[in-house]
PDB file of N, CA, C and O in Angstrom:
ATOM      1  N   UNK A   1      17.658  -3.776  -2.578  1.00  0.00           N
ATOM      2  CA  UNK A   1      17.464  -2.614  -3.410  1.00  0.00           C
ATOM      3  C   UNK A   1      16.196  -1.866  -3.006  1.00  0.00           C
ATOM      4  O   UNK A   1      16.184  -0.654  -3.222  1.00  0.00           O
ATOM      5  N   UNK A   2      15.249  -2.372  -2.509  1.00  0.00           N
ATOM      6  CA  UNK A   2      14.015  -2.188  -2.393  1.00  0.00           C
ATOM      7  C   UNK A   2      13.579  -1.826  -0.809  1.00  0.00           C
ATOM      8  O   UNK A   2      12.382  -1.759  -0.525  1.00  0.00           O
ATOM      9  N   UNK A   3      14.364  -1.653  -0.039  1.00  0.00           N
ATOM     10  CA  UNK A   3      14.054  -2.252   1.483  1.00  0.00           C
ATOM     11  C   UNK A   3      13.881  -0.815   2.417  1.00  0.00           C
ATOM     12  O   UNK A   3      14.042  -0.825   3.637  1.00  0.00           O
ATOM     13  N   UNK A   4      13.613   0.121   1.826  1.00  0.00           N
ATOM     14  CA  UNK A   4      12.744   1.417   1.963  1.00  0.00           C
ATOM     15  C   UNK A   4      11.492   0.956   2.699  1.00  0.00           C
ATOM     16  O   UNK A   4      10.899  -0.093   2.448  1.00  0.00           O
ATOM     17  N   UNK A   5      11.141   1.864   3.653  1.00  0.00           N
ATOM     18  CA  UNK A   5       9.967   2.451   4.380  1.00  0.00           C
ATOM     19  C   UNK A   5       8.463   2.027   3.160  1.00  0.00           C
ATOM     20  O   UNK A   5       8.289   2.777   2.199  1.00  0.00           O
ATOM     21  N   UNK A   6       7.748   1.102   3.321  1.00  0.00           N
ATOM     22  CA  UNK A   6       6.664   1.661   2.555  1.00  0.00           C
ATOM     23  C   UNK A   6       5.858   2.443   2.397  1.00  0.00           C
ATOM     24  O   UNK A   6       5.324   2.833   1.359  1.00  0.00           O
ATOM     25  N   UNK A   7       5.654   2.850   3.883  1.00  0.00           N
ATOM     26  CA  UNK A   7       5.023   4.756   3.429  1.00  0.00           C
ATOM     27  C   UNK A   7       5.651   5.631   2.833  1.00  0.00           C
ATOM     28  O   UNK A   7       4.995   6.458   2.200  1.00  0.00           O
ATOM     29  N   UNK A   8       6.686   5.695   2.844  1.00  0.00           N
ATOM     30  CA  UNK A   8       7.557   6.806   1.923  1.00  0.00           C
ATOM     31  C   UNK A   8       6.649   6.716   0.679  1.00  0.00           C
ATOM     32  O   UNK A   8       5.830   7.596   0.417  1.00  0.00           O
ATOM     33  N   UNK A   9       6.816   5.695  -0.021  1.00  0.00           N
ATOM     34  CA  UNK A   9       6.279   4.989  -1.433  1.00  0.00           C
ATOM     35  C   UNK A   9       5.078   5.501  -1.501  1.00  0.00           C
ATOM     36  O   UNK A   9       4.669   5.986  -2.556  1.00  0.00           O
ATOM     37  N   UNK A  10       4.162   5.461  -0.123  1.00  0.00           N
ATOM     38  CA  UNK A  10       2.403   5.520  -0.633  1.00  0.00           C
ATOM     39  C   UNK A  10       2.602   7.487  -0.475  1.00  0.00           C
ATOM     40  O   UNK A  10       2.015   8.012  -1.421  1.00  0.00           O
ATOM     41  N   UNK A  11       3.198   8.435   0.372  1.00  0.00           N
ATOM     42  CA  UNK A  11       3.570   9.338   0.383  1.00  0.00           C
ATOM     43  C   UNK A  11       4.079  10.203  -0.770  1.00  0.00           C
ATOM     44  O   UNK A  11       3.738  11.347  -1.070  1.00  0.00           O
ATOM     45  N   UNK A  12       5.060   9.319  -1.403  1.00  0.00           N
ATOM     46  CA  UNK A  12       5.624   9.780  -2.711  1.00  0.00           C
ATOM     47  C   UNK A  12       4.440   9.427  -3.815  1.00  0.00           C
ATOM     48  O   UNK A  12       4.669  10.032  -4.862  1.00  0.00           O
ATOM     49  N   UNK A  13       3.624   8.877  -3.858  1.00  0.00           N
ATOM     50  CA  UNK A  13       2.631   8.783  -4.892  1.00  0.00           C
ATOM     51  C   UNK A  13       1.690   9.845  -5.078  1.00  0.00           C
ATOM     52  O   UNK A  13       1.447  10.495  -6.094  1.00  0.00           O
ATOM     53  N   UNK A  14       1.191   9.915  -3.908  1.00  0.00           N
ATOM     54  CA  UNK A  14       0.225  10.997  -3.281  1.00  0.00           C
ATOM     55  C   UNK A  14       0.404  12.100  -3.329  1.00  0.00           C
ATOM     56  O   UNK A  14      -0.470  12.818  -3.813  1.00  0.00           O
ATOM     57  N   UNK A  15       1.724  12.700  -2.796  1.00  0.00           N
ATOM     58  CA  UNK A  15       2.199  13.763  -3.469  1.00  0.00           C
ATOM     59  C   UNK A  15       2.522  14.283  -4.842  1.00  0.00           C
ATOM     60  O   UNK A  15       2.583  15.362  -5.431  1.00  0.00           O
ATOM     61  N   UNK A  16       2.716  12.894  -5.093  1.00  0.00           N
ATOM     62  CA  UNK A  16       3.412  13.561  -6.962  1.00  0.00           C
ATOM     63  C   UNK A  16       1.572  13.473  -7.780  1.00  0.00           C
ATOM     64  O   UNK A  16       1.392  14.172  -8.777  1.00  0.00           O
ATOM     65  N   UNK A  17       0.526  12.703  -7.311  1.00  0.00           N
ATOM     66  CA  UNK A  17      -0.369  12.839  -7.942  1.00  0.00           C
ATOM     67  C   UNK A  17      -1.410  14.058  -7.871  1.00  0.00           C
ATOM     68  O   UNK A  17      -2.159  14.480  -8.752  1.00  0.00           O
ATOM     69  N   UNK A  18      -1.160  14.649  -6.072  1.00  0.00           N
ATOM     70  CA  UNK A  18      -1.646  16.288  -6.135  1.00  0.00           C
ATOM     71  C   UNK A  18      -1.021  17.012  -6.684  1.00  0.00           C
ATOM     72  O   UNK A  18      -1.612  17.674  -7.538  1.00  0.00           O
ATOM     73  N   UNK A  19       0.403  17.251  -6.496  1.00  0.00           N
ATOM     74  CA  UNK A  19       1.074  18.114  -7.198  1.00  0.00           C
ATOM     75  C   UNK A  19       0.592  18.439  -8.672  1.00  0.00           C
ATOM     76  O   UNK A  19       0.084  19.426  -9.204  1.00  0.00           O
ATOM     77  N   UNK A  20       1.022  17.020  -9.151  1.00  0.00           N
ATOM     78  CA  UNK A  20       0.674  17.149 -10.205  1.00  0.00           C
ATOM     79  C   UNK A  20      -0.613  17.504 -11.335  1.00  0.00           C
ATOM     80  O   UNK A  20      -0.611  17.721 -12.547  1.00  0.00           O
ATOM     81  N   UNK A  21      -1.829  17.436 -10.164  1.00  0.00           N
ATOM     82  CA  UNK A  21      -3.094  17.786 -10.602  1.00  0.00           C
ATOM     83  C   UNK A  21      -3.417  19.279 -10.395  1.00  0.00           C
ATOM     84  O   UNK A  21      -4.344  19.745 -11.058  1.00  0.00           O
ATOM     85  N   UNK A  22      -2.547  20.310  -9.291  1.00  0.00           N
ATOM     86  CA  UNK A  22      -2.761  21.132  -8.997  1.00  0.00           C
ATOM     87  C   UNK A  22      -1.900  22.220 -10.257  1.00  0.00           C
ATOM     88  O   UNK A  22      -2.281  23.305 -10.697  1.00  0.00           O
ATOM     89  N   UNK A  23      -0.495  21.345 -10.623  1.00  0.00           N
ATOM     90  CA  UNK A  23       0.298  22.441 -11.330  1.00  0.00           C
ATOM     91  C   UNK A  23      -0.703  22.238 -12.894  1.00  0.00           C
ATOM     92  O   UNK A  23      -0.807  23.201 -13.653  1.00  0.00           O
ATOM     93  N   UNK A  24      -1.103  21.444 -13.087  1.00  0.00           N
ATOM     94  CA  UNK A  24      -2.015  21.276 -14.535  1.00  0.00           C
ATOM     95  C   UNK A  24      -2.901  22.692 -14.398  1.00  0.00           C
ATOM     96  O   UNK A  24      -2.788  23.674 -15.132  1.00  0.00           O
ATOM     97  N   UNK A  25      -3.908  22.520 -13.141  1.00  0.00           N
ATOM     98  CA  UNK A  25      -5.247  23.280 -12.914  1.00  0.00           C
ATOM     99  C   UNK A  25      -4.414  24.724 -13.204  1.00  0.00           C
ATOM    100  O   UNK A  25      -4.605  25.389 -14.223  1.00  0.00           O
ATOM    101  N   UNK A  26      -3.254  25.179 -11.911  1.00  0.00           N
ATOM    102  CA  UNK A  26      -2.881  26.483 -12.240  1.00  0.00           C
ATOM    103  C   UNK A  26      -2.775  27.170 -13.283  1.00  0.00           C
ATOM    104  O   UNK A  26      -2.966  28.381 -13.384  1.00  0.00           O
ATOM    105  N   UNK A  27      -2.359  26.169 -14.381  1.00  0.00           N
ATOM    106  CA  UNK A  27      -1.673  26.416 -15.671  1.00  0.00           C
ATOM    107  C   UNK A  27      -2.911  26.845 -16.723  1.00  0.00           C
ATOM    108  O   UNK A  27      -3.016  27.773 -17.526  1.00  0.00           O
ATOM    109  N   UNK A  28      -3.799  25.742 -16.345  1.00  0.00           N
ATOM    110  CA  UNK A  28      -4.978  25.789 -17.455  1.00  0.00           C
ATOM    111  C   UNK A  28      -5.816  27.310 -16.743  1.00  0.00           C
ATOM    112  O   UNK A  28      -6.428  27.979 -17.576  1.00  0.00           O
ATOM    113  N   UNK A  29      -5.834  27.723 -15.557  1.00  0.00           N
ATOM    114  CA  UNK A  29      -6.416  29.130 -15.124  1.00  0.00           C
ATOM    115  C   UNK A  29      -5.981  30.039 -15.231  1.00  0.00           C
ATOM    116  O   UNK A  29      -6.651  31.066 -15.121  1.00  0.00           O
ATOM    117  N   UNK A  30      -4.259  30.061 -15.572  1.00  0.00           N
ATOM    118  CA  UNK A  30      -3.414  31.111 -15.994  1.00  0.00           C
ATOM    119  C   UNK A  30      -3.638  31.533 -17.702  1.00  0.00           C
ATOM    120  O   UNK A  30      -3.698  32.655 -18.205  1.00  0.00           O
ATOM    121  N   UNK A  31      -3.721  30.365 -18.262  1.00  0.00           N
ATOM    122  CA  UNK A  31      -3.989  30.371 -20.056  1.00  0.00           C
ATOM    123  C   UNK A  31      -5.453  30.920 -19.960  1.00  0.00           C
ATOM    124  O   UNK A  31      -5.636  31.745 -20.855  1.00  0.00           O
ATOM    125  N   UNK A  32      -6.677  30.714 -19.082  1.00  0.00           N
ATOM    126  CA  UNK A  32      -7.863  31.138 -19.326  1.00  0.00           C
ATOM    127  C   UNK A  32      -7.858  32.943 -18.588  1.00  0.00           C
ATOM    128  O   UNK A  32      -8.234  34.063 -18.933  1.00  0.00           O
ATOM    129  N   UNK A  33      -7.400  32.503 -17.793  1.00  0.00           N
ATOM    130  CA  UNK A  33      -7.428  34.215 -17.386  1.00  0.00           C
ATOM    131  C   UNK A  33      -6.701  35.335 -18.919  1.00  0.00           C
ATOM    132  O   UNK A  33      -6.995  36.462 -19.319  1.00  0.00           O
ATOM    133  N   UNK A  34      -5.964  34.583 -19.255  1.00  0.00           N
ATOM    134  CA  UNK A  34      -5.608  35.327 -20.390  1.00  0.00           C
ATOM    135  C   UNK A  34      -6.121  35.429 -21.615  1.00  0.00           C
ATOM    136  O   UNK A  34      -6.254  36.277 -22.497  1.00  0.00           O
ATOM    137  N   UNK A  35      -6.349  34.403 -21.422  1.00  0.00           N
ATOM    138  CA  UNK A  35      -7.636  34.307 -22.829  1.00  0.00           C
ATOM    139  C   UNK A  35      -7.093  33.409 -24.165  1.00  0.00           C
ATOM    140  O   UNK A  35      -7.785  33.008 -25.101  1.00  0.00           O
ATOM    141  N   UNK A  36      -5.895  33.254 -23.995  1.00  0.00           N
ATOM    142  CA  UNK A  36      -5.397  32.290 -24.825  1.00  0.00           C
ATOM    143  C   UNK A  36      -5.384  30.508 -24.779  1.00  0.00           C
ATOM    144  O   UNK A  36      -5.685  29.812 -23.809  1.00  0.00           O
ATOM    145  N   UNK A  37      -4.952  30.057 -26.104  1.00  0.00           N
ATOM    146  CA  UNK A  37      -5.382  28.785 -26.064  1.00  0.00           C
ATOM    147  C   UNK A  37      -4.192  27.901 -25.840  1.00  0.00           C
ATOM    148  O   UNK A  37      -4.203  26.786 -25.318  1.00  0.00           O
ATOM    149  N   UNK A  38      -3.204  28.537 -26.293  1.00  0.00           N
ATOM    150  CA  UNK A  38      -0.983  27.781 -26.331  1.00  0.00           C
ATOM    151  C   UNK A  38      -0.496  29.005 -26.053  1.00  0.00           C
ATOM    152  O   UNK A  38      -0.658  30.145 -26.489  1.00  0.00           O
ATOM    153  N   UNK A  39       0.567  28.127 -24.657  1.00  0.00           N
ATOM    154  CA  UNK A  39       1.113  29.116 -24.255  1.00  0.00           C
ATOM    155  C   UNK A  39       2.421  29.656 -25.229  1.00  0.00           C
ATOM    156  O   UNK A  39       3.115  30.639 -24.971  1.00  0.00           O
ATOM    157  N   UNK A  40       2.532  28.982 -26.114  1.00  0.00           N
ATOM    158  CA  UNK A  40       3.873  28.457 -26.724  1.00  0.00           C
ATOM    159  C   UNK A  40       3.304  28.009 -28.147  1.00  0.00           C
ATOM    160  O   UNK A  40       2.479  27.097 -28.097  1.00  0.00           O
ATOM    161  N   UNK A  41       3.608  28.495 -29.355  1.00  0.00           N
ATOM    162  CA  UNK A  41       4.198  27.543 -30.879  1.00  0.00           C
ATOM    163  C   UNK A  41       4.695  26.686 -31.292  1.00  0.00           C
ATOM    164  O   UNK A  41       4.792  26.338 -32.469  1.00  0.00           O
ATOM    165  N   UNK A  42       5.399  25.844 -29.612  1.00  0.00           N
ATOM    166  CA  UNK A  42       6.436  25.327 -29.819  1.00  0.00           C
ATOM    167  C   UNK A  42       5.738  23.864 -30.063  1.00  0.00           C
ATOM    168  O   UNK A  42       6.204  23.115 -30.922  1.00  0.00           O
ATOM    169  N   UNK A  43       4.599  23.487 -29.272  1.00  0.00           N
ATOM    170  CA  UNK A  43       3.946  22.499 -29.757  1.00  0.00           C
ATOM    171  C   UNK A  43       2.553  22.578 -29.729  1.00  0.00           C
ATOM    172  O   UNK A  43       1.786  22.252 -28.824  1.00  0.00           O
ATOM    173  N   UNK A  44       2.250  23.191 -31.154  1.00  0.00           N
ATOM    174  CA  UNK A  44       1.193  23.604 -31.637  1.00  0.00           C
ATOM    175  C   UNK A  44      -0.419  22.492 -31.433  1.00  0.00           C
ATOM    176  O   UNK A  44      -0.332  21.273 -31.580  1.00  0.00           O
ATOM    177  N   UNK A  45      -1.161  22.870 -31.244  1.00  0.00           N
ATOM    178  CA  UNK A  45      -2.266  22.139 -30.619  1.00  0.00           C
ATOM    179  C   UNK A  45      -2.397  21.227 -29.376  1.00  0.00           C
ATOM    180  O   UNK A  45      -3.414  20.546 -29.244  1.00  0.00           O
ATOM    181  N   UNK A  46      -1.279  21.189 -28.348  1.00  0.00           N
ATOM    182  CA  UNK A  46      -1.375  20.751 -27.644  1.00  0.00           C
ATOM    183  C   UNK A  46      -1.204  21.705 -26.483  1.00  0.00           C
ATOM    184  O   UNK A  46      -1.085  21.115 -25.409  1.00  0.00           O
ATOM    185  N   UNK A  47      -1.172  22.690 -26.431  1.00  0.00           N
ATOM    186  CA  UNK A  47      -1.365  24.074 -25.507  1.00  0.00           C
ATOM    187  C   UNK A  47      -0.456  25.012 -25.362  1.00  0.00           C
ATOM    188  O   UNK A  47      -0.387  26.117 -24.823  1.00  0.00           O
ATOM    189  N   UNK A  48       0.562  23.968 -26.270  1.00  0.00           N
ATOM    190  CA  UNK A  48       2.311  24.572 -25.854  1.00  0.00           C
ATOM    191  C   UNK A  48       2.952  23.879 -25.218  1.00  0.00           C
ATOM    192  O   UNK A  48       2.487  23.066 -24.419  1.00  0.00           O
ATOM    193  N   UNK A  49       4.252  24.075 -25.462  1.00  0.00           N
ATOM    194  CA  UNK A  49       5.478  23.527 -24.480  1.00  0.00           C
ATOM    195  C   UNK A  49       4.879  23.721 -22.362  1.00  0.00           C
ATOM    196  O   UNK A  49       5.042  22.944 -21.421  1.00  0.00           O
ATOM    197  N   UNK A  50       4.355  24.804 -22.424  1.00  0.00           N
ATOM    198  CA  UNK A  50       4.210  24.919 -20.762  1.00  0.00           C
ATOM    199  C   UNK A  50       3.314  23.478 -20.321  1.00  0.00           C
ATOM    200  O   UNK A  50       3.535  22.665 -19.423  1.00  0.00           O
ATOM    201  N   UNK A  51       2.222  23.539 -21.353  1.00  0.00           N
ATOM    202  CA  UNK A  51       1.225  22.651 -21.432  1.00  0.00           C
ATOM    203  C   UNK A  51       1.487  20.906 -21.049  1.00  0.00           C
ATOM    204  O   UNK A  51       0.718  20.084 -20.551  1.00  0.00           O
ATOM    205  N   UNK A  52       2.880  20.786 -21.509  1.00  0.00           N
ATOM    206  CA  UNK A  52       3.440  19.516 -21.452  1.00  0.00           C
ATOM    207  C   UNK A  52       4.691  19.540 -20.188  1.00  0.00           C
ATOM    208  O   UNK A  52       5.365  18.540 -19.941  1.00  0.00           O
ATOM    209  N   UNK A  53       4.825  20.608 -19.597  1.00  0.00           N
ATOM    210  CA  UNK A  53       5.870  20.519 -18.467  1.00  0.00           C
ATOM    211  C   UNK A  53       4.958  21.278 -17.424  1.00  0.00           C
ATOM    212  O   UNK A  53       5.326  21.031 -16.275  1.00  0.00           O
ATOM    213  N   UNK A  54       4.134  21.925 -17.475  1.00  0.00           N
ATOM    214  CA  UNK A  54       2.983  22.384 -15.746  1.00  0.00           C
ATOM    215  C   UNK A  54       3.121  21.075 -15.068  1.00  0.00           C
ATOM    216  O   UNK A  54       3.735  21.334 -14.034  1.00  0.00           O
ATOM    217  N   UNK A  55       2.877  19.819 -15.104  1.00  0.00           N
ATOM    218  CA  UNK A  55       3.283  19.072 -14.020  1.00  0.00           C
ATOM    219  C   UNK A  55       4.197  18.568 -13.658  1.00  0.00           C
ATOM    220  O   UNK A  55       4.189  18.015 -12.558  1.00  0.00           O
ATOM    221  N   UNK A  56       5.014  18.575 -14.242  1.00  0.00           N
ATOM    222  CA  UNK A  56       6.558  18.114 -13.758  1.00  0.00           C
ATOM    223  C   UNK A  56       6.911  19.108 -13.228  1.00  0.00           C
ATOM    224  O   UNK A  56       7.722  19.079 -12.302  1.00  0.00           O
ATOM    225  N   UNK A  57       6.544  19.882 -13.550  1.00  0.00           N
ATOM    226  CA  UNK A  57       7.503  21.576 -12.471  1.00  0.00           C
ATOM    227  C   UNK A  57       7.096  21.351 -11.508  1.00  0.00           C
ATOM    228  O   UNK A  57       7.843  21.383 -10.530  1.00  0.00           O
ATOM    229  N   UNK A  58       5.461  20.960 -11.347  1.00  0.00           N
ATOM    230  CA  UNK A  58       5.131  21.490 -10.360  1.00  0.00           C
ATOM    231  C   UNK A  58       5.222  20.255  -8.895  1.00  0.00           C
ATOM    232  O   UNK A  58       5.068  20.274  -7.674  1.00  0.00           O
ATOM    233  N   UNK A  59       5.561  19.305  -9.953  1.00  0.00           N
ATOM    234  CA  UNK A  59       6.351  17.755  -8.809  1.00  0.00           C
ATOM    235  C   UNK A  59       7.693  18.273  -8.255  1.00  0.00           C
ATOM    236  O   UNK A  59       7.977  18.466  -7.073  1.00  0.00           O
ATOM    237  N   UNK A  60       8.374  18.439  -9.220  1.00  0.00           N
ATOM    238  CA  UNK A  60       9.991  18.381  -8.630  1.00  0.00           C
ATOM    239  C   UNK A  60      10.056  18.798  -7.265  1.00  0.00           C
ATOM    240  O   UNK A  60       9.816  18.023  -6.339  1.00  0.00           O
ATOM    241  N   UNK A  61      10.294  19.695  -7.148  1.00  0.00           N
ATOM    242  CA  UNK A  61      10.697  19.974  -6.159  1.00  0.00           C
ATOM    243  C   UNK A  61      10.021  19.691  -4.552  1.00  0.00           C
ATOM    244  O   UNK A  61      10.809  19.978  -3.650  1.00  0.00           O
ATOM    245  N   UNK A  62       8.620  19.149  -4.090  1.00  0.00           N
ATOM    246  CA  UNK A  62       8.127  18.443  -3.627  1.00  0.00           C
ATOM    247  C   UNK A  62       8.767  17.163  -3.807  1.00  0.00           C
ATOM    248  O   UNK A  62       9.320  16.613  -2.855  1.00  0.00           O
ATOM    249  N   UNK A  63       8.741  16.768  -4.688  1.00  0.00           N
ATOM    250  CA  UNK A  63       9.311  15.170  -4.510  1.00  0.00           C
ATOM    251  C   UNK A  63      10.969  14.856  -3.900  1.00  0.00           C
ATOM    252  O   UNK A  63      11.629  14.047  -3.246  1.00  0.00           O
ATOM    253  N   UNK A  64      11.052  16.054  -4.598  1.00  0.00           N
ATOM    254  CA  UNK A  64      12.981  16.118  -4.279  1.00  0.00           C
ATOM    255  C   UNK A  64      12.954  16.889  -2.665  1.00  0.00           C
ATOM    256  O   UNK A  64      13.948  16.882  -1.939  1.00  0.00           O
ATOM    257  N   UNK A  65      12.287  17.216  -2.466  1.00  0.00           N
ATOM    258  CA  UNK A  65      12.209  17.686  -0.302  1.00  0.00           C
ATOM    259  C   UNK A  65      11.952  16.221   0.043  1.00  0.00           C
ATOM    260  O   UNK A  65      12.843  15.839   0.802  1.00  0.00           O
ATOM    261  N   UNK A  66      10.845  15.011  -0.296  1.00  0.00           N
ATOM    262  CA  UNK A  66      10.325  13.909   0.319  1.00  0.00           C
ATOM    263  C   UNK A  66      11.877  12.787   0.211  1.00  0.00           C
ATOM    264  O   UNK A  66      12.359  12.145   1.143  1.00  0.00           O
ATOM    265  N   UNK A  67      12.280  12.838  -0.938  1.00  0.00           N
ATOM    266  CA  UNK A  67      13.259  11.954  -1.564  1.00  0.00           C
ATOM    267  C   UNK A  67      14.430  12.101  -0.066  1.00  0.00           C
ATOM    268  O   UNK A  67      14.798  11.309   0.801  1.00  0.00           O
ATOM    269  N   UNK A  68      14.777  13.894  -0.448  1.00  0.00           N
ATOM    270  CA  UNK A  68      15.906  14.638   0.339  1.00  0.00           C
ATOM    271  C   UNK A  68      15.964  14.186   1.732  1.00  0.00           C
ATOM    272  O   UNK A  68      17.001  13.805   2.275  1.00  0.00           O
ATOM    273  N   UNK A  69      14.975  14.235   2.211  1.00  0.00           N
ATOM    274  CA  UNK A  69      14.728  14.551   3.475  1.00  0.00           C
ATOM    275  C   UNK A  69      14.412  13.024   4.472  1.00  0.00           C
ATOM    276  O   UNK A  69      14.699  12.881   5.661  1.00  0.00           O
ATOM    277  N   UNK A  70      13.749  12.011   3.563  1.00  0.00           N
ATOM    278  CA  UNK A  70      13.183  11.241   4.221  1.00  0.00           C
ATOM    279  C   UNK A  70      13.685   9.855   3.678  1.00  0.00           C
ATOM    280  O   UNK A  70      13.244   8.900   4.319  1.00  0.00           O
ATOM    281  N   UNK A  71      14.511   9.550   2.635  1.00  0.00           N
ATOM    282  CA  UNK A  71      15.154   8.432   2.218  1.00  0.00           C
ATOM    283  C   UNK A  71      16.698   8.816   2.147  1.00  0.00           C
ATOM    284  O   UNK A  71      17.344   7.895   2.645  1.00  0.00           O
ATOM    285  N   UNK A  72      17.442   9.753   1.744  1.00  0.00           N
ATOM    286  CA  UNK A  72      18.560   9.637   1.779  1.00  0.00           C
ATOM    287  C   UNK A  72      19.255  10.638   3.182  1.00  0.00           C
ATOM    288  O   UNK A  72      20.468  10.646   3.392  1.00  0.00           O
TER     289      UNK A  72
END
């Protein structure tokens, strides 16, 4: 089940942990350039709905090229 490349693994980490630090930063400079605090009502004090999905957006599709491309 397991018998994958182990760099893929240290690759896929690495990536999903910049990604993921970079789509946060964008997000939090997009809300400050604007001047607001939630992007969204939808979940109030926590910045908004964007607030809780800026890093998963900003994984997917990076991870799904590494996945795509280099394991299956």
């Amino acid at each position: 089940m397991l018998d994958g490349d182990w760099w893929v693994g240290v690759v896929l980490g690495l990536i999903a942990v910049v990604m993921a630090t970079l789509g946060d930063l964008v997000e939090s400079v997009m809300k400050r350039d604007l001047g607001i605090k939630d992007m969204s009502q939808i979940i109030p004090g926590h910045g908004g709905l964007m607030d809780r999905l800026d890093s998963l957006l900003a994984t997917i599709a990076p991870i799904w090229l590494l996945l795509h491309y280099l394991v299956f």
